[in-house]
C-alpha positions in Angstrom: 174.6 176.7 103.3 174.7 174.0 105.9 177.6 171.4 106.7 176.3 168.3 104.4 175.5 170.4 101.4 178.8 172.0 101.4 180.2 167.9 101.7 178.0 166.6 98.6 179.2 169.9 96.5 182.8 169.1 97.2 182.6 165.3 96.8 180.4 165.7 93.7 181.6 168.3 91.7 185.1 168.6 92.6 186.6 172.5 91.8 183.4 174.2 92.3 183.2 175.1 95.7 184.0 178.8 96.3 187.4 179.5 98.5 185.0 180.7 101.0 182.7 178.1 101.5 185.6 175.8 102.0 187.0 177.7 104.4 183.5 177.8 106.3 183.7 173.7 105.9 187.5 174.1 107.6 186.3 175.6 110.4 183.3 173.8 111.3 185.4 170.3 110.9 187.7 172.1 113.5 185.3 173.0 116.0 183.6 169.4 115.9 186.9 168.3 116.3 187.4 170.6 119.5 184.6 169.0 121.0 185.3 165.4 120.4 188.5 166.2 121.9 186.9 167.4 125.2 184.5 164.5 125.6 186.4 161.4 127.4 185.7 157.6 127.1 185.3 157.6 131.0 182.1 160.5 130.5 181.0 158.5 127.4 180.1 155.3 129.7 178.9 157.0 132.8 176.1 158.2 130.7 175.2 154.5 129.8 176.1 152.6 132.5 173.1 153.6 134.9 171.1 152.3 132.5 172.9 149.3 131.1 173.6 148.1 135.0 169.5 148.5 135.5 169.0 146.1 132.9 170.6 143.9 133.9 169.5 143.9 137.2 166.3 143.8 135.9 166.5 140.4 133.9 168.5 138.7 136.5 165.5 139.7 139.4 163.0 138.6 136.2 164.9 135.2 135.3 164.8 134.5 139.8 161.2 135.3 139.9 160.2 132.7 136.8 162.2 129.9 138.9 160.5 131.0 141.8 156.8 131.2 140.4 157.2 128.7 138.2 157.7 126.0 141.8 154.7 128.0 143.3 152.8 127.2 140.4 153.4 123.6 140.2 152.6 123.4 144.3 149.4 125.6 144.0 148.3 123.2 141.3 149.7 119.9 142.8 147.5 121.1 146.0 144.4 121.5 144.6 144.3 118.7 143.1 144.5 116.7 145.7 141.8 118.4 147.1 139.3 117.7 144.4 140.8 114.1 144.6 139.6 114.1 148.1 136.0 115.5 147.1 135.8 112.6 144.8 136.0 114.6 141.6 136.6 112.8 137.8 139.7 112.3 136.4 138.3 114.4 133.3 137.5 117.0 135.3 140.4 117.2 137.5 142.8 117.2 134.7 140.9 120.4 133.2 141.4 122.3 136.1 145.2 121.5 136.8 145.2 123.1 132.9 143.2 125.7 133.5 144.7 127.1 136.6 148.4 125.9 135.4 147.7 128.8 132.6 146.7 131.0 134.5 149.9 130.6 136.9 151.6 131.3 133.9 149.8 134.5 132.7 149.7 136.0 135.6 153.8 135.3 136.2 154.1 136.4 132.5 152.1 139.9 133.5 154.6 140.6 136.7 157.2 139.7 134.5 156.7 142.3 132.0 155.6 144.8 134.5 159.0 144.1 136.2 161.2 144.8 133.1 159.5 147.9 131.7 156.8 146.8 129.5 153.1 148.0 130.0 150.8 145.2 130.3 147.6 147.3 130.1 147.4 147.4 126.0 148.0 143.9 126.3 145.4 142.7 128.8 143.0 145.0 126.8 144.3 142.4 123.5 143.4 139.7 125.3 140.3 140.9 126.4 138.8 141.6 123.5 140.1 138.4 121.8 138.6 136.5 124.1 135.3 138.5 123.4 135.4 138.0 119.8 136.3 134.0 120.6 133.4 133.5 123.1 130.7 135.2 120.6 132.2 132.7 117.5 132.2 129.5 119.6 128.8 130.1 121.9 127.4 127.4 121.1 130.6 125.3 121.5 131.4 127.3 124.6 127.5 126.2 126.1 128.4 122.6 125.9 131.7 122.7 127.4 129.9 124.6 130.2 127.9 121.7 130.1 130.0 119.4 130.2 131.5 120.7 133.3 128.8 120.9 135.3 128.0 117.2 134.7 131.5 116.2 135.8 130.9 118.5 138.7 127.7 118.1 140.1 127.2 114.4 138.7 123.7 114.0 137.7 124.8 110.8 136.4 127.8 108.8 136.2 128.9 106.2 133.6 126.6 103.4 133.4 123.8 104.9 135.0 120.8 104.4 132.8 119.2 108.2 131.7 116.6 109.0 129.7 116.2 112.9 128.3 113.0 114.0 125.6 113.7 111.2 122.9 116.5 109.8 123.8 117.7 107.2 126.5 120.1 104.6 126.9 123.5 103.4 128.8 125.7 106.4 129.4 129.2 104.9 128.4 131.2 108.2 127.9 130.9 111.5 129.4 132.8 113.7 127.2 133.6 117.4 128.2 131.5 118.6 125.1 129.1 115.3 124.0 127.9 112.4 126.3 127.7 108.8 124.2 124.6 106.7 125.5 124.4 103.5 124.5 120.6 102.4 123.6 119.1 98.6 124.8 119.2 97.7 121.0 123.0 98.4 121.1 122.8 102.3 119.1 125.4 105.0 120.1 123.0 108.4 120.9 125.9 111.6 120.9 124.1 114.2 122.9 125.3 118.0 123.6 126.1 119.0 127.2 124.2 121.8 127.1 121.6 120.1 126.7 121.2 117.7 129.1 123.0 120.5 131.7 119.8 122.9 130.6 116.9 120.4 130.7 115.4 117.7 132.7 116.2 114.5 132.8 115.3 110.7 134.3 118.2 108.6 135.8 116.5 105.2 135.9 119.4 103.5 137.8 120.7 106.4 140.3 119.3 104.5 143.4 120.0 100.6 144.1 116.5 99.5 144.5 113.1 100.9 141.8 109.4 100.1 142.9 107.7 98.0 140.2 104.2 98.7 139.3 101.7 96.6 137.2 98.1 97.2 136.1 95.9 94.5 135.1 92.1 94.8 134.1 89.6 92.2 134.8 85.8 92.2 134.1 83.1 93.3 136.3 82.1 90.2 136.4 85.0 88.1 137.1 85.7 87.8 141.6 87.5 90.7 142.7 88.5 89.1 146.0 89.7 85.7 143.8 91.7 88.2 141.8 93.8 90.2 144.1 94.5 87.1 146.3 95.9 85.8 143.2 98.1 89.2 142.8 99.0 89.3 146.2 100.1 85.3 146.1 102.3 86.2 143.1 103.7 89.3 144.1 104.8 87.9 147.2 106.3 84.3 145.3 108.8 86.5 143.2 112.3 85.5 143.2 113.3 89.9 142.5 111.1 90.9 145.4 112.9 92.2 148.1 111.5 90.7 151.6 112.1 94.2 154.1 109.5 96.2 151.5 105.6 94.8 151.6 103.4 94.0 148.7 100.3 96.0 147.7 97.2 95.1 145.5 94.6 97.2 145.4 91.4 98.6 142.9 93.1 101.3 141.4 90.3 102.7 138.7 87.1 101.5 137.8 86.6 102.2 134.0 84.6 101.7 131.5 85.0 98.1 130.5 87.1 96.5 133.3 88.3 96.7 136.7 92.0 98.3 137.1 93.9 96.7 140.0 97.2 97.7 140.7 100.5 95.6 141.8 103.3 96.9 143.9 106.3 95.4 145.4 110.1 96.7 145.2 113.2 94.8 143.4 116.8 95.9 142.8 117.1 98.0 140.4 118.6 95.4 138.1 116.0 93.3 138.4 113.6 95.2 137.1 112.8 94.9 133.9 113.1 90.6 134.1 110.7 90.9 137.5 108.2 92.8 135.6 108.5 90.4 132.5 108.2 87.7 134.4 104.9 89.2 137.4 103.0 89.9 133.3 103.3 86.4 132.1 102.4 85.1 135.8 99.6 87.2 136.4 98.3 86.7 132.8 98.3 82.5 133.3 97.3 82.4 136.7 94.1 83.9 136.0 93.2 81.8 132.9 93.6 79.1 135.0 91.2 81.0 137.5 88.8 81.6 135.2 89.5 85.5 135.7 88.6 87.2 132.6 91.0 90.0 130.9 88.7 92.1 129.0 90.0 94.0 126.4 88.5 97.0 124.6 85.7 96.4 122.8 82.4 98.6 121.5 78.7 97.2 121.4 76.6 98.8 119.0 72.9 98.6 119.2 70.6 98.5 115.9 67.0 99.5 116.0 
């Protein structure tokens, strides 16, 4: 009969433990007695001081190392930032990666942290791991167009205000977002389009350069003079306010079809002058040769009866 038993019988049933049995309890509460006795405070706290003073050593070198990564962090960020000032970078952009590498500072200090006080950081990096797995597979999509978005802030295909024009869609570009770009469309709609998109497809940037070559196309009739007619073109191309002087004019016969004469009209404007140069060359072109007497066909099908 062990120790506790013989406790709980004498406790519980008082009177009905043997003479012998407590005698045996006597004894054994003796002995234990005996060896508290020959255990000292002083051996008591040498066996926990070791580790107690480690500890503490540990937390104090762990709370010096946070203030000391923690001003590394801030410089590491401040200079990189400064260099992707330097290389012109956006704001939007620039603030993503003073996040991005500020929490990365900060998990990898919080790694050497917990390595430094005793706590494996392998289970945990494998936590994280596969959490961000399972995150990345949920939000692919999302994940594309941020990717997107990115890579338009980086590379800068187009900036805001550049006129673009992608499948269906063109307009203004009035906000580049780090998920959705807003265009703006001439009759004054808001187009949201995905950065994966317009990262993963071609596009047209209308207004990336300063100046745009305008070209017009106006048939006349076999008939009509062709030498009359492109004097005329030439006269007008070269008479127009937009036209910039440094570039020359070209008029020539650019197809001969079936029921006119194609020539062709180049000269180069500024880029916003386009679209009121070429408005106002069509309503030129189209009075001057009225007055000429230059005919305009326009399509038309003979049908012969017999």
């Amino acid at each position: 009969m062990t120790l506790p038993i013989i406790l709980w019988q004498t406790v519980a049933e008082p009177g009905t433990t043997e003479p012998e049995t407590m005698s045996l309890l006597v004894e054994e509460l003796a002995e234990g007695a005996k060896k508290w006795q020959g255990i000292s405070l002083t051996e008591t706290l040498e066996g926990y001081v070791p580790g107690l003073v480690d500890a503490i050593l540990r937390l104090a070198l762990a709370f010096l190392l946070f203030w000391i990564g923690k001003r590394i962090i801030a410089w590491l960020v401040r200079l990189c930032d400064r260099t992707f000032e330097r290389q012109g970078m956006e704001l939007t952009v620039r603030r993503f990666l003073r996040n991005v590498l500020t929490a990365l500072g900060y998990l990898l200090l919080l790694m050497i942290l917990l390595q430094l006080v005793g706590i494996a950081v392998t289970s945990l990096a494998a936590a994280f791991a596969s959490a961000g797995v399972a995150i990345g597979l949920a939000m692919q999509g999302s994940l594309a167009n941020f990717a997107g978005g990115i890579l338009i802030l980086v590379m800068k295909p187009f900036v805001i205000g550049d006129y673009i024009i992608q499948g269906d869609s063109e307009g203004t570009v009035r906000e580049i977002g780090l998920v959705y770009t807003r265009l703006q469309t001439p009759d004054n709609r808001r187009v949201m389009i995905p950065n994966g998109k317009l990262a993963d497809s071609s596009l047209i940037n209308v207004t990336a350069n300063p100046t745009r070559r305008l070209d017009l196309t106006v048939g006349i009739g076999y008939a009509s003079d062709l030498k009359q007619a492109k004097d005329l073109l030439q006269k007008l191309g070269e008479a127009d306010p937009a036209r910039l002087a440094e570039e020359d004019v070209q008029v020539f016969v650019s197809e001969l079809a079936d029921s006119c004469v194609n020539l062709g009209l180049r000269l180069w404007v500024a880029t916003a002058d386009y679209w009121p140069a070429k408005w106002r060359l069509t309503e030129a072109v189209k009075l001057a040769f009225d007055e000429a007497g230059i005919e305009i066909p326009f399509r038309q099908v003979d049908v012969h009866m017999r």
